[in-house]
C-alpha positions as CSV (number, residue, x, y, z in Angstrom):
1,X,-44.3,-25.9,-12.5
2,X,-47.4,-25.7,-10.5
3,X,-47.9,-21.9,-9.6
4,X,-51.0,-20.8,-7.1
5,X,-53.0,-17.8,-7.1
6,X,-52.8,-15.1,-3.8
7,X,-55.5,-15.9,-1.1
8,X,-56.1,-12.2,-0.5
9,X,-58.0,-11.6,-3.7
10,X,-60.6,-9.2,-3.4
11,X,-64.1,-9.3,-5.4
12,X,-66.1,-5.6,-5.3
13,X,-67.5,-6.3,-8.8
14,X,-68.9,-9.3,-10.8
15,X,-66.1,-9.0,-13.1
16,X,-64.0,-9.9,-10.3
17,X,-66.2,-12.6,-8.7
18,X,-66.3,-14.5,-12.0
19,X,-62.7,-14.5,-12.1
20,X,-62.5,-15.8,-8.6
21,X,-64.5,-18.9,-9.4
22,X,-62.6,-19.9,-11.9
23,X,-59.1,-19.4,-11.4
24,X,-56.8,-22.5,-11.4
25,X,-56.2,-24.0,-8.0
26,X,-52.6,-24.7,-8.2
27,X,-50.6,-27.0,-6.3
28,X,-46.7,-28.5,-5.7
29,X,-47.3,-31.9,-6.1
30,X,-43.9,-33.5,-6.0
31,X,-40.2,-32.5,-4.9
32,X,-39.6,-31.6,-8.3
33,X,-41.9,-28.7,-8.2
34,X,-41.2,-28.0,-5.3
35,X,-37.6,-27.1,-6.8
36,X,-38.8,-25.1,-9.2
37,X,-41.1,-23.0,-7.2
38,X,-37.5,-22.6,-5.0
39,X,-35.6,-21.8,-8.1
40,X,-38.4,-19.0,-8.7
41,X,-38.2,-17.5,-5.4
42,X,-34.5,-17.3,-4.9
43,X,-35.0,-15.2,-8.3
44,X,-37.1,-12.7,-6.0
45,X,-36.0,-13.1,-2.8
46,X,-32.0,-14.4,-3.5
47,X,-31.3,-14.1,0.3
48,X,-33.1,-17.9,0.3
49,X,-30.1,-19.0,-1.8
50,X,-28.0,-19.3,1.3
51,X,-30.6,-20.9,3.0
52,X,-31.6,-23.3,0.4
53,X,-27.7,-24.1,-0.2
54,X,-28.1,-24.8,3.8
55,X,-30.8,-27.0,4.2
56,X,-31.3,-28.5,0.8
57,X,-34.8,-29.1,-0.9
58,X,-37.2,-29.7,2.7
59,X,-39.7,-32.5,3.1
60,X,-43.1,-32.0,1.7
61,X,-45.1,-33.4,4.7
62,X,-48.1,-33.6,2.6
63,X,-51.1,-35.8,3.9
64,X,-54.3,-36.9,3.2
65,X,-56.0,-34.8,4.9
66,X,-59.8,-34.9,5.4
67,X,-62.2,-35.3,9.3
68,X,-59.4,-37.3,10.8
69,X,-56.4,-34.9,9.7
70,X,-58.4,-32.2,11.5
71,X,-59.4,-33.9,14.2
72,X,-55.9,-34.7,15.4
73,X,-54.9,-31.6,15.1
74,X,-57.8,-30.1,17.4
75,X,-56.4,-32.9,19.6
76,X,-52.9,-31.7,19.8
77,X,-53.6,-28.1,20.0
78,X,-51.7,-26.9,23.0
79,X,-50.0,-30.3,24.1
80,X,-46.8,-31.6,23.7
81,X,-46.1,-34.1,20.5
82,X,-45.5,-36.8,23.1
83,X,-48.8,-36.2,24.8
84,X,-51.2,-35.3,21.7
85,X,-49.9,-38.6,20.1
86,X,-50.7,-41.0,22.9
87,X,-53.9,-39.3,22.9
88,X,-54.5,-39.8,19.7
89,X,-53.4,-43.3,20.0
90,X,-55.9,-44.1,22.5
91,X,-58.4,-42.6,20.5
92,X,-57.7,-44.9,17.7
93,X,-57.3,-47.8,19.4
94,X,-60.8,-47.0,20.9
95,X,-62.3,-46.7,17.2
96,X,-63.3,-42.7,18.2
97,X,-61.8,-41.3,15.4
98,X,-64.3,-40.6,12.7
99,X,-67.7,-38.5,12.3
100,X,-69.9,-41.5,13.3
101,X,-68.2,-42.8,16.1
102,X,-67.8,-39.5,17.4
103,X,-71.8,-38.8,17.0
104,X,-72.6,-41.9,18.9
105,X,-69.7,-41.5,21.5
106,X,-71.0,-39.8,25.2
107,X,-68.9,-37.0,26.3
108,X,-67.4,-39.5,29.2
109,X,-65.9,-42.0,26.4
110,X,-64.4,-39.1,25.2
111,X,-62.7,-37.9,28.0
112,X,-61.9,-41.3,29.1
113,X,-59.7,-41.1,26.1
114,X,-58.0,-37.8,26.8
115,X,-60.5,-35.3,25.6
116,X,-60.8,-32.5,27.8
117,X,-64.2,-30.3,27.6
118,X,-63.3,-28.1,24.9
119,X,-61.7,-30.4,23.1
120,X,-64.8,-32.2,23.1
121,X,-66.5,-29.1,22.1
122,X,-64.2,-28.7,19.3
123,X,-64.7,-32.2,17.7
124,X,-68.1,-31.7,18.0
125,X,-68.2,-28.9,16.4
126,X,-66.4,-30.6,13.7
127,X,-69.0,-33.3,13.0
128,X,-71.7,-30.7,13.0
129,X,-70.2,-29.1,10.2
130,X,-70.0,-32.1,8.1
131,X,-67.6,-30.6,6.0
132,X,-67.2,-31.7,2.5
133,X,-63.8,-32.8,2.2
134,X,-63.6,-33.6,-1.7
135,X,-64.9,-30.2,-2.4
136,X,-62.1,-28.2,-0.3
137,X,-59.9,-29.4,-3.6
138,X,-61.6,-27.3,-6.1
139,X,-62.2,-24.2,-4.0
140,X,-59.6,-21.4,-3.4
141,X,-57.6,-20.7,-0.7
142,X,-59.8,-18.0,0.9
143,X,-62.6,-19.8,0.8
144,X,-61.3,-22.8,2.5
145,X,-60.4,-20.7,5.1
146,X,-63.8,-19.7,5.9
147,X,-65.4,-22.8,5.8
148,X,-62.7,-24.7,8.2
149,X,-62.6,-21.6,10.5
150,X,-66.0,-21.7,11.1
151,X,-65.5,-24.4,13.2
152,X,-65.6,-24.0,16.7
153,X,-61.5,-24.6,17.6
154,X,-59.9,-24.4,14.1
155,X,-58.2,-21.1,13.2
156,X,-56.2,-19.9,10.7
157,X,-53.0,-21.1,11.3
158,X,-54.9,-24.8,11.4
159,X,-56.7,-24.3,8.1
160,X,-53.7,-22.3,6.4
161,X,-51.6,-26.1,7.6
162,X,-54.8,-27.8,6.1
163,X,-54.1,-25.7,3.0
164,X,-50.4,-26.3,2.8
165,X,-49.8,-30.1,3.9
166,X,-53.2,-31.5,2.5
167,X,-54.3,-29.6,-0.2
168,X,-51.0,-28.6,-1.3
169,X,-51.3,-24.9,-2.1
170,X,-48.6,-23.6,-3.4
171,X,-49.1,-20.1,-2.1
172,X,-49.4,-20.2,1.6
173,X,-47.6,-18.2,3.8
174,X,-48.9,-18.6,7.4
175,X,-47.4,-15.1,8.9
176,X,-49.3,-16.1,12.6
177,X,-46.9,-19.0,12.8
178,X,-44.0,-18.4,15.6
179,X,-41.1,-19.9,13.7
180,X,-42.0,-18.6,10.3
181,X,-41.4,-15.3,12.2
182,X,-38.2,-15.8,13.7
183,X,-36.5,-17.5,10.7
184,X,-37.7,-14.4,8.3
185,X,-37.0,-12.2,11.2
186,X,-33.0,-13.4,11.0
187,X,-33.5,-14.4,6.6
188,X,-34.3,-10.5,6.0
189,X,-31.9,-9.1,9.0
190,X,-34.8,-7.5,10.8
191,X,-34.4,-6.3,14.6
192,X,-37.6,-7.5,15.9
193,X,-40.0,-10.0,15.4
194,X,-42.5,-8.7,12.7
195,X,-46.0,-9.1,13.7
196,X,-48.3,-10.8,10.9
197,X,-49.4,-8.0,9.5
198,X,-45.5,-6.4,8.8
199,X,-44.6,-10.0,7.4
200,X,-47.5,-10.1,5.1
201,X,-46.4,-6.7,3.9
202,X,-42.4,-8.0,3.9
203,X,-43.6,-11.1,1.8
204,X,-46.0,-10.1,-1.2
205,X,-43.4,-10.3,-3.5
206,X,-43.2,-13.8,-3.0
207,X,-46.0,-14.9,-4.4
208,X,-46.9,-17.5,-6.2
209,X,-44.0,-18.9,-4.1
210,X,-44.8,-18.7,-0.8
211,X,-45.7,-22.3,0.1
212,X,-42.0,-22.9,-0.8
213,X,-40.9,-20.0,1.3
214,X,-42.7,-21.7,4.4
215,X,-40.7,-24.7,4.2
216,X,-37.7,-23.2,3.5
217,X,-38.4,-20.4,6.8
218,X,-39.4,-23.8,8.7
219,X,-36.1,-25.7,7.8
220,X,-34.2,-22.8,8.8
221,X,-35.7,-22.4,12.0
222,X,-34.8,-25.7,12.3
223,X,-31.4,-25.2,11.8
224,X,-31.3,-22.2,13.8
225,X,-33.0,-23.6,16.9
226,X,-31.3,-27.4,16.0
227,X,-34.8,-28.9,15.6
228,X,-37.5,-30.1,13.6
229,X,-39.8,-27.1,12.9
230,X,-42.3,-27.7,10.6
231,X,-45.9,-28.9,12.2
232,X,-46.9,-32.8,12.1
């Protein structure tokens, strides 16, 4: 069973620092981990049995990540899946979808395409960071984070998704996410929506689970709201 380390870990001495760079990075690879990180957390948590007896074992969703996995999802940021994928389609079909092309395309192409200003700004921003892809795979969670959210238009919620669907961290919990919230809010029979910081709190226990948590929360969102939850 692939188990991953916390990304809150906090270094204030050496000691700690040399820990930090060289834990395992630990992934779910397959559906069969996947069940036994579920099995683990129902042992914590056994209010998931219900769900998990709902829903069944979710999808993975993992992909392959990398400039163009990011780059569509600055382009979808605030769009409907209908509109960010003929957007996206366009941009394909136009060849504007890697660092290069992007370098050498004016801001007009782009917007011909779709692009609004700030989305431009955002891709941008991306290419300017020249972000080494292959190297996101040995570093930890926390770390990732900082290096994808300092580009300009990618937050945490994006580079926590980056983490989860194509790095496949096994302990990622993204608390800022609106159904996440709701389906713990009904899982642990809350009466309000916990903000990210009380669901944080609410889910330490879970770890080194919590990437199996999401996709459980998501699936029952699903099912609560009778719709696909989990982000493309």
């Amino acid at each position: 069973m692939s188990i991953n380390t916390t990304n809150n870990t906090d270094t204030p001495d050496t000691t700690a620092t040399d820990t930090t760079a060289t834990e395992s990075i630990d992934t779910i690879e397959n559906l069969q981990a996947l069940g036994e990180h579920i099995t683990a957390l129902i042992a914590i948590e056994p209010k998931f049995a219900a769900v998990y007896e709902q829903i069944g074992t979710p999808s993975l969703r993992h992909n392959a990540g990398g400039f163009e996995q990011l780059m569509r999802a600055m382009v979808g940021q605030q769009l409907s899946v209908a509109a960010a994928a003929s957007i996206w389609q366009r941009l394909v079909d136009t060849n504007l979808t890697t660092p290069q092309a992007i370098g050498d395309a004016s801001d007009e192409e782009l917007r011909l395409q779709g692009l609004s200003k700030q989305k431009t700004r955002y891709v941008r921003s991306l290419v300017e960071h020249d972000i080494d892809f292959a190297a996101l795979e040995t570093q930890p969670n926390e770390e990732v984070v900082k290096i994808l959210t300092a580009v300009t238009g990618i937050g945490r919620w994006t580079a926590e998704m980056y983490l989860l669907f194509s790095l496949k961290r096994a302990d990622i919990l993204a608390v800022d996410d609106l159904a996440i919230k709701v389906a713990a809010m009904e899982l642990l029979g809350l009466d309000a929506r916990p903000t990210p910081k009380q669901l944080k709190n609410l889910t330490e226990d879970w770890s080194p689970h919590r990437s199996a948590a999401s996709l459980l929360l998501w699936s029952y969102y699903g099912e609560l709201r009778n719709k696909t939850a989990i982000p493309l």
